[in-house]
Every structure is written in C-alpha cells, then in structure tokens.
C-alpha positions as CSV (number, residue, x, y, z in Angstrom):
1,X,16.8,5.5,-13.5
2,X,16.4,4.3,-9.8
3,X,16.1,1.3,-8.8
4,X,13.0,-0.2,-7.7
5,X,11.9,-0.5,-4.4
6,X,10.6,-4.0,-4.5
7,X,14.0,-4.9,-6.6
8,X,15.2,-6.6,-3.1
9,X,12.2,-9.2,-3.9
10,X,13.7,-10.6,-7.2
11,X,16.3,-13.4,-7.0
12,X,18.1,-13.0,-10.8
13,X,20.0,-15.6,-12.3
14,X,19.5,-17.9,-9.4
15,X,21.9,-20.9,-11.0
16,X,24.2,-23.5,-9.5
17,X,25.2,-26.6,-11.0
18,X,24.7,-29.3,-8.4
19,X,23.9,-32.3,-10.4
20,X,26.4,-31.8,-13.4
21,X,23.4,-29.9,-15.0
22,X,22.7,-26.4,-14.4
23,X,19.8,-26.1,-11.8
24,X,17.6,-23.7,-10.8
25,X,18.3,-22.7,-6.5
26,X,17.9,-21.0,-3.9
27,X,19.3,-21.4,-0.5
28,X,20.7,-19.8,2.4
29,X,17.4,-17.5,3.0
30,X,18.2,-15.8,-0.7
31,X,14.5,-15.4,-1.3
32,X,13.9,-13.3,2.4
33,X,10.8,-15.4,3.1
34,X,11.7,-18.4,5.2
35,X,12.0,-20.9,2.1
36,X,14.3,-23.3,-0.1
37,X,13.5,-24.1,-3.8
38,X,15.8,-26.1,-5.9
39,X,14.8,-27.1,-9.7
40,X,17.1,-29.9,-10.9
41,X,16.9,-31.5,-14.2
42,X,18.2,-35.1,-13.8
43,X,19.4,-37.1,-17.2
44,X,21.2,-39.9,-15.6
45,X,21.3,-42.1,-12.6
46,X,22.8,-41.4,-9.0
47,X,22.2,-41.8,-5.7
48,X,21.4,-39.0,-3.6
49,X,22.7,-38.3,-0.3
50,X,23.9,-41.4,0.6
51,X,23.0,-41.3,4.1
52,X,20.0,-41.4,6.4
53,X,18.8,-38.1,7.8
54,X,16.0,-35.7,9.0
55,X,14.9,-32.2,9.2
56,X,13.5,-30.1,12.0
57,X,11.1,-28.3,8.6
58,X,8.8,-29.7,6.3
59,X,10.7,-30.5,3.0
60,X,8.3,-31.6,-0.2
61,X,10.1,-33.5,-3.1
62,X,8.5,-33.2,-6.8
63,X,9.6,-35.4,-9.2
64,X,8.1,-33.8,-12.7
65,X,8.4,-34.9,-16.2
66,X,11.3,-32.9,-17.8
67,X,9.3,-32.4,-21.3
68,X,7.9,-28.7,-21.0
69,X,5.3,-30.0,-24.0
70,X,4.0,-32.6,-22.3
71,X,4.5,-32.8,-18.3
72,X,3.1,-36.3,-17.9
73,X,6.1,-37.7,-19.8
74,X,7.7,-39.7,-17.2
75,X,10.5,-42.3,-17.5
76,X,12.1,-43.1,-14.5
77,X,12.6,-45.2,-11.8
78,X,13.4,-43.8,-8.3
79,X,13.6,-45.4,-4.8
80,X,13.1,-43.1,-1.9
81,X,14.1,-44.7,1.8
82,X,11.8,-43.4,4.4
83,X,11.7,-43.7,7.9
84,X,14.5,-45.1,10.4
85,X,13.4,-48.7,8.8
86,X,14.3,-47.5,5.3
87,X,11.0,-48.5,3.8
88,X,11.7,-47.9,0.2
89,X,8.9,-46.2,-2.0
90,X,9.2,-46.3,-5.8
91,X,8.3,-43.4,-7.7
92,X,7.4,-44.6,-12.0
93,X,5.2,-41.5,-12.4
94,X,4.9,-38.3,-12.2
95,X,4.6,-37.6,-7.9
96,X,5.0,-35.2,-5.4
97,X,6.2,-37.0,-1.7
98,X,6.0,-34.7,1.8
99,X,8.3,-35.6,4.5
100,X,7.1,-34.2,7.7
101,X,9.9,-33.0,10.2
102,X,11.7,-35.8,12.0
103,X,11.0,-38.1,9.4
104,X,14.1,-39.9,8.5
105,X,14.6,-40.4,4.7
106,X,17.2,-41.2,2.2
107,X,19.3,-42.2,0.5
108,X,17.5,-41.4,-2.9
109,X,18.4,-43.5,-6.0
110,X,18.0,-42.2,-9.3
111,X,17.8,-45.5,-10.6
112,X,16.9,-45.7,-13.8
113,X,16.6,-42.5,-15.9
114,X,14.9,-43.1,-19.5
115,X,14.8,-39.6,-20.2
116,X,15.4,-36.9,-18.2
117,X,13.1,-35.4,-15.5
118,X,12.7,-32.5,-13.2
119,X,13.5,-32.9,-9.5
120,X,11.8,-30.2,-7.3
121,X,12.8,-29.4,-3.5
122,X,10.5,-27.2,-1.5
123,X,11.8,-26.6,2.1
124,X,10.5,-24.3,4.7
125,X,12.7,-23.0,6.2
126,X,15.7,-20.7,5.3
127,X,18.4,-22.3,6.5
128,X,18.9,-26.0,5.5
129,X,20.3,-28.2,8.6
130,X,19.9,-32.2,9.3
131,X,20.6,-34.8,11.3
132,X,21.8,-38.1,10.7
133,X,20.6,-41.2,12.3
134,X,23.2,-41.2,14.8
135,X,22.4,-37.3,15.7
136,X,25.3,-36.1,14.2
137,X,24.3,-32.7,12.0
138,X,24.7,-32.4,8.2
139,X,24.6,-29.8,5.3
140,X,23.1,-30.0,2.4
141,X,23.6,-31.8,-0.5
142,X,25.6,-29.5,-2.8
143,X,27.8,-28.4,0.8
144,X,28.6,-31.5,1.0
145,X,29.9,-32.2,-2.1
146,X,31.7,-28.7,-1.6
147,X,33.3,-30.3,1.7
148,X,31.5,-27.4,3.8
149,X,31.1,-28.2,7.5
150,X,27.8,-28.1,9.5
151,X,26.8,-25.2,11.4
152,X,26.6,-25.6,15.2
C-alpha cells in the first residue's frame, strides 16, 4: 500500500522524557508549521529553569489538572517569576499564563505537588532560543539538561 500523501503531517510517537515522566513533545520544527508543544505530566516538585530568561516568540504556559475524569482537579502550588523584577505569580488552580516576547520569566517552582498535574507549553515558533538577563543565549530546558550548546 502507498503511503499517504499527507503522512508528512503526522508526528507518531512524539515522546521524550524530560521531567523523569514520559512527556508528550515536539520541538525543533517536527510539526512543519512554525510551532512547539510539550505535554508534561508533573508528580513531584522541582524548579524549572533556574534562570531568568526571554524569548523573541510568544510562549503560553498551561498548567491543567492531570485527572482525565475530572480536569478541574487541581492540587498544586506553583510560583512563576515574571519580569526582570521577578514578580512572583502563584498558580493554586487550574490556569493558562501568556508571556509576550521580551518578557523575562523564570525560574518556575513546582512547589508543592498534591497530585499530579499537566504542564502544557505552546511556543510559536519552530526553533526554541532565549536569552538570559545578562544577554547571553540559552537552549531549552531538556538541551540543557542534555549539556547541548546554544545556537549562534
């Protein structure tokens, strides 16, 4: 049987474990339309990246109840720094937070995780870059744990 023309449109088994759980991504331009998605179920607490950056894209952060029964389900605690002042905002609920390019944010504290939830990255762009307070680029999370250097 040939393969389907549209075929190049379907991202299968789109996995990586980033947060020791398996998650759900997509990076690098994978999906051919000028967008990142990561899924990542979260069961304990962690702080996430540990230092201040931006973007040059939009980037929207979801923070979901993991129960697929019951969506409102939210026990958690989470502190998200934003702006060069590090003005911290506390998510306790189900919330979805934009951060508009330039917009310096982080780090992101897990801080208390009752039971698990979903955390949702939208990005758009296809190619993930940031810069650190002191202008220096970064990679992304999961490169960085990976010891992968910025690109230029």
């Amino acid at each position: 049987m040939a393969k389907s023309k549209y075929e190049k449109y379907v991202l299968r088994n789109p996995y990586k474990s980033v947060f020791k759980l398996e998650s759900v991504s997509a990076h690098d331009n994978e999906l051919n339309c000028g967008l990142i998605l990561a899924y990542q179920p979260v069961a304990e607490a962690f702080v996430m990246p540990p230092q201040t950056h931006s973007h040059d894209f939009y980037q929207v952060l979801c923070f979901l109840g993991g129960n697929p029964l019951d969506v409102r389900e939210f026990d958690a605690e989470i502190e998200l720094a934003m702006g060069q002042e590090g003005e911290i905002i506390t998510i306790d609920s189900p919330s979805v937070v934009t951060i508009p390019p330039g917009v310096y944010h982080c780090p992101l504290n897990f801080k208390r995780i009752g039971k698990p939830i979903v955390f949702m990255e939208i990005m758009l762009t296809g190619g993930y870059q940031r810069t650190y307070t002191d202008g220096t680029p970064g990679v992304s999370y999961d490169q960085e744990i990976k010891a992968k250097k910025p690109r230029k």
